[in-house]
N, C-alpha and C positions, 0 to 999 in steps of 0.2 A: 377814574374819578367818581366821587359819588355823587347823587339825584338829587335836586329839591325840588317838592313839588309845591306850587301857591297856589294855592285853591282864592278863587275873589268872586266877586260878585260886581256885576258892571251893565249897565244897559248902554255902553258907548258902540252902536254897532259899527259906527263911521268910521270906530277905528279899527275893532277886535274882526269887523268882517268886511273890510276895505274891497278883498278883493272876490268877495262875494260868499256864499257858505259852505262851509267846509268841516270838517269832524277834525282831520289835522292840519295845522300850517308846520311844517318844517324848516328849520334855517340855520346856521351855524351857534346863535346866540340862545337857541332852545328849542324845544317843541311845543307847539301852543291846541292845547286841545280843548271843542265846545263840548259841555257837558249837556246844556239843553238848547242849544243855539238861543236861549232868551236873557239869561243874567247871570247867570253860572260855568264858571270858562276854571281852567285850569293852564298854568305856566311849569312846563319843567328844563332845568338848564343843569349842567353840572358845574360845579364846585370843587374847592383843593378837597385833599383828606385833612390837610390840615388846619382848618379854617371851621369853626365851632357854628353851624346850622342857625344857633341865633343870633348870631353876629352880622349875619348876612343883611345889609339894607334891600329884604324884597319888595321895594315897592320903589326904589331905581331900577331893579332889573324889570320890571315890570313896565317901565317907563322907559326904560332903552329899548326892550323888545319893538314896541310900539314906535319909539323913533318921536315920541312928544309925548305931553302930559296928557292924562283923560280921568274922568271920574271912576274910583273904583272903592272895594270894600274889600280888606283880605279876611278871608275867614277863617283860615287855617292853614299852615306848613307843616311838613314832613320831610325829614329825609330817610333814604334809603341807596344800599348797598347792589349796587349789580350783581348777580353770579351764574354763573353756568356750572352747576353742580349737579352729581346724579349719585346715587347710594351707591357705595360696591353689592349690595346684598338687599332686597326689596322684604326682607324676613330672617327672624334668628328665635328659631321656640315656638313660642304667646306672641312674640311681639311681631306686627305687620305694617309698614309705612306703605303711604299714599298722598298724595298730592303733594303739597311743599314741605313734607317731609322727608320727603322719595326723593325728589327734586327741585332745582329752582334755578329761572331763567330769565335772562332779558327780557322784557314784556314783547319783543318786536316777535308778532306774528300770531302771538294771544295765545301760544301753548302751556302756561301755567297752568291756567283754570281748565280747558280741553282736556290737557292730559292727565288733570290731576280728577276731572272726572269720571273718565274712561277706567283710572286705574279705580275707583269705586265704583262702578258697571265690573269690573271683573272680578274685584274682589268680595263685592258682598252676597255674590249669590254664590260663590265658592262656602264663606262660612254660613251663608243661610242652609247651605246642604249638609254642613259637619252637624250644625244644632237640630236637624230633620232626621238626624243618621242614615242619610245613606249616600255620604261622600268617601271614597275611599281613602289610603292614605298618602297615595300623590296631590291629590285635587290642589290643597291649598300651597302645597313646595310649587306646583306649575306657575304660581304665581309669580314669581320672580321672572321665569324663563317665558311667560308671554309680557310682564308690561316693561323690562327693564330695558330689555332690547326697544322699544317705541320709546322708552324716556331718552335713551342713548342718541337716537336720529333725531327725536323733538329740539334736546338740547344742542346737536350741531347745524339746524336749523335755523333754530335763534338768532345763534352766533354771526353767520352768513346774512343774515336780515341786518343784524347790526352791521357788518362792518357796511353793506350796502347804503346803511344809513350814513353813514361816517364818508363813502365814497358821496354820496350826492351832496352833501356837506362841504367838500372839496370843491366844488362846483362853485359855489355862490363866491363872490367878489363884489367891491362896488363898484364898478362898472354896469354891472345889471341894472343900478336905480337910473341911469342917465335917460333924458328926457330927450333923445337925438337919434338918426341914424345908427350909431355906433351903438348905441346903448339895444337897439331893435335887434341887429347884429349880435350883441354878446346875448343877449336873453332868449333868441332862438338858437345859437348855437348850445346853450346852458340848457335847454329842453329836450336839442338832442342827445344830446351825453345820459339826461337824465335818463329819459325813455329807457335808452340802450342797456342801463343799470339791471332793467324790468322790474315786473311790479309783483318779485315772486309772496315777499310779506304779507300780499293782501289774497293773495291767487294760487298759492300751495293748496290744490286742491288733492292731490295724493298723498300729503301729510295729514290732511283734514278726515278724507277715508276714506285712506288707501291703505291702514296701518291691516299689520297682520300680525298671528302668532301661528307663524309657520312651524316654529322649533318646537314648540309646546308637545308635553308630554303625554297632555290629555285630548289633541287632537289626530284622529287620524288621517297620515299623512298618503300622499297619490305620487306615486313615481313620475317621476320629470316634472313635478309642476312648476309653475312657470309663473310666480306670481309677480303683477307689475309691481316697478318700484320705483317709478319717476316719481319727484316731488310734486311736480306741478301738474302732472292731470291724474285725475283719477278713471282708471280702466274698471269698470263694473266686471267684475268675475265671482265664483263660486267655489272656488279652491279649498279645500277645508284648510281652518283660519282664517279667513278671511270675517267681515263683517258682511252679512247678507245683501245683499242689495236693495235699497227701496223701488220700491214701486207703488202705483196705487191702481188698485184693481178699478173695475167697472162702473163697480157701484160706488165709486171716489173715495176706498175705505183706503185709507194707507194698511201697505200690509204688513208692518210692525204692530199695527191693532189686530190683526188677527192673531197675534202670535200667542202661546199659552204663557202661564206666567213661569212654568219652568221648562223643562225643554218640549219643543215639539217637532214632528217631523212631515216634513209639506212634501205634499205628492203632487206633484203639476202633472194632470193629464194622463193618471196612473194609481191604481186601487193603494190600498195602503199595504206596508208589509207585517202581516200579521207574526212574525218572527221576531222584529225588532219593539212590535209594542209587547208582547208577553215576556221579552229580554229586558224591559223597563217595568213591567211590573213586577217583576221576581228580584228587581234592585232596590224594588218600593220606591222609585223615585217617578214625581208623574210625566207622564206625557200624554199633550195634547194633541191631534191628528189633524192637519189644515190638510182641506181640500179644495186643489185650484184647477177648475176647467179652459181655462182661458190658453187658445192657442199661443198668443202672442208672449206669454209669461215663460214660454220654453226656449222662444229666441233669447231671452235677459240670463235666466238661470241657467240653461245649456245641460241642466242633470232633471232627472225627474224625482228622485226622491233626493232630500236634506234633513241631517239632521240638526237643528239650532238649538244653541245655546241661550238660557236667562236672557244672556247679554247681548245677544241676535249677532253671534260669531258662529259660523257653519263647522260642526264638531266631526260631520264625516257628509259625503252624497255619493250616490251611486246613482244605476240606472235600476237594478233593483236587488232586492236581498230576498231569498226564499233559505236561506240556508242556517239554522238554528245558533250552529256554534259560530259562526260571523255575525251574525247578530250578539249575541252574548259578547265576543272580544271587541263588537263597535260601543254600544255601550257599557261594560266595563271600564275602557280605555278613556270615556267622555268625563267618569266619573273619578276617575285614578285610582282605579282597581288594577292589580298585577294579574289577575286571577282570573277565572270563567265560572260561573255555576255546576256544578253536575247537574245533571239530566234529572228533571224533578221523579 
């Protein structure tokens, strides 16, 4: 069925925050969400397909939600179309999709805008390096094969949110409202069901960033790795593809601000390799050198040398590189080069 949303305007908090304050109420008759918990609320419920958006009386449904009349202001409706859709192909040529163009989903769980900006973290420092020239000519084809695969789990994620949504839905009855034992009864037995449901929508925190591009073509890959992939917690690792791990150093710098603006390669407790900087300057592409003395930053990372990408996704790490042509084939392969330099 499809969405309408009413947007109003209302300072009745007696009614819209009865049971005190809240971002969402949820109930079988809609979802009711504050926009600034002060006068500005939003109702969304579904509707036939066949049934014309203006036709609709929203300011009954607006008055059933509520269960009596209150003062309010509508200031605008919308409707809209549910989908869980993902591209077969994230690129064909010139032409590149991203965000809801690539995909589009269920709002449950907020991976629309997430994902659709993750896919612009990956994909504009790809063609910032085609217009720099010195991207090779995988760089921008990887792009499919690392965000498509994350639109494909985002999107069956969604879906799981929703039907959870639709399970705790099944829950509610009027027996809940009674003002008696019984009623005590149904409405903590209706809390346990709910619980049980869990609160993955709000708590997917290894969907949030735990995403990887393990298959990527421009990352180099480490035999047996082992990368998590529970939705729900996220495991800090270093696996190349991965997304680096935050931390915040010493001096409270977070160290995503340390990072350069194109790739750079952080040496935790270990000189730099002067292999793989002279193998990034003979692809003219820059790199910046972070150096971190900090013992406790080798328990998090577990490698001493990394090297990250634009988009703070780790493109290879070791423990060290002294050897000219693995340097050449690590950055090569960052940049989507088939090739290696000859020996200058």
């Amino acid at each position: 069925m499809d969405r309408l949303l009413v947007h109003f305007r209302s300072t009745s908090h007696d009614v819209l925050q009865h049971f005190g304050v809240s971002w969402h109420y949820q109930t079988p008759k809609g979802t009711f969400i504050a926009q600034n918990d002060r006068d500005i609320w939003t109702f969304q419920a579904r509707f036939p397909h066949d049934v014309a958006p203006e036709m609709i009386d929203t300011g009954a449904m607006l008055r059933d939600f509520a269960g009596r009349d209150f003062d309010y202001e509508i200031l605008l409706t919308s409707a809209w179309t549910p989908h869980l859709l993902v591209a077969e192909r994230y690129g064909s040529g010139r032409v590149l999709l991203a965000g809801d163009a690539a995909h589009q989903y269920i709002p449950t769980g907020g991976y629309g805008m997430n994902t659709g900006i993750a896919d612009a973290c990956a994909l504009g420092w790809k063609l910032a390096a085609v217009l720099h020239g010195f991207a090779g000519p995988e760089l921008l084809s990887s792009y499919d094969a690392e965000r498509r695969p994350v639109g494909l789990r985002n999107r069956e994620a969604s879906k799981r949110h929703s039907e959870t949504r639709r399970d705790i839905a099944s829950v509610y009855h009027d027996g809940l409202t009674a003002l008696d034992p019984q009623g005590d009864m149904a409405r903590s037995e209706a809390g346990r069901r709910i619980a049980s449901f869990g609160n993955a929508e709000n708590e997917s925190y290894g969907i949030e960033y735990g995403y990887a591009y393990e298959q990527s073509p421009v990352v180099c890959p480490e035999r047996g790795a082992n990368i998590p992939r529970d939705p729900l917690r996220y495991i800090p690792t270093t696996f190349p593809g991965v997304r680096m791990p935050s931390v915040v150093l010493k001096d409270h710098t977070p160290i995503y601000d340390r990072l350069g603006l194109w790739f750079t390669l952080v040496c935790v407790g270990t000189p730099r390799s002067a292999v793989l900087v002279e193998a990034a300057a003979r692809r003219g592409v820059p790199l910046d050198v972070l150096h971190l003395n900090e013992p406790d930053i080798i328990a998090v990372y577990g490698r001493r040398l990394m090297l990250v990408r634009p988009d703070q996704h780790i493109a290879w790490r070791g423990v060290a590189c002294d050897d000219r042509l693995e340097a050449e084939a690590i950055i090569a392969r960052a940049l989507g080069f088939n090739d290696v330099l000859p020996a200058a």
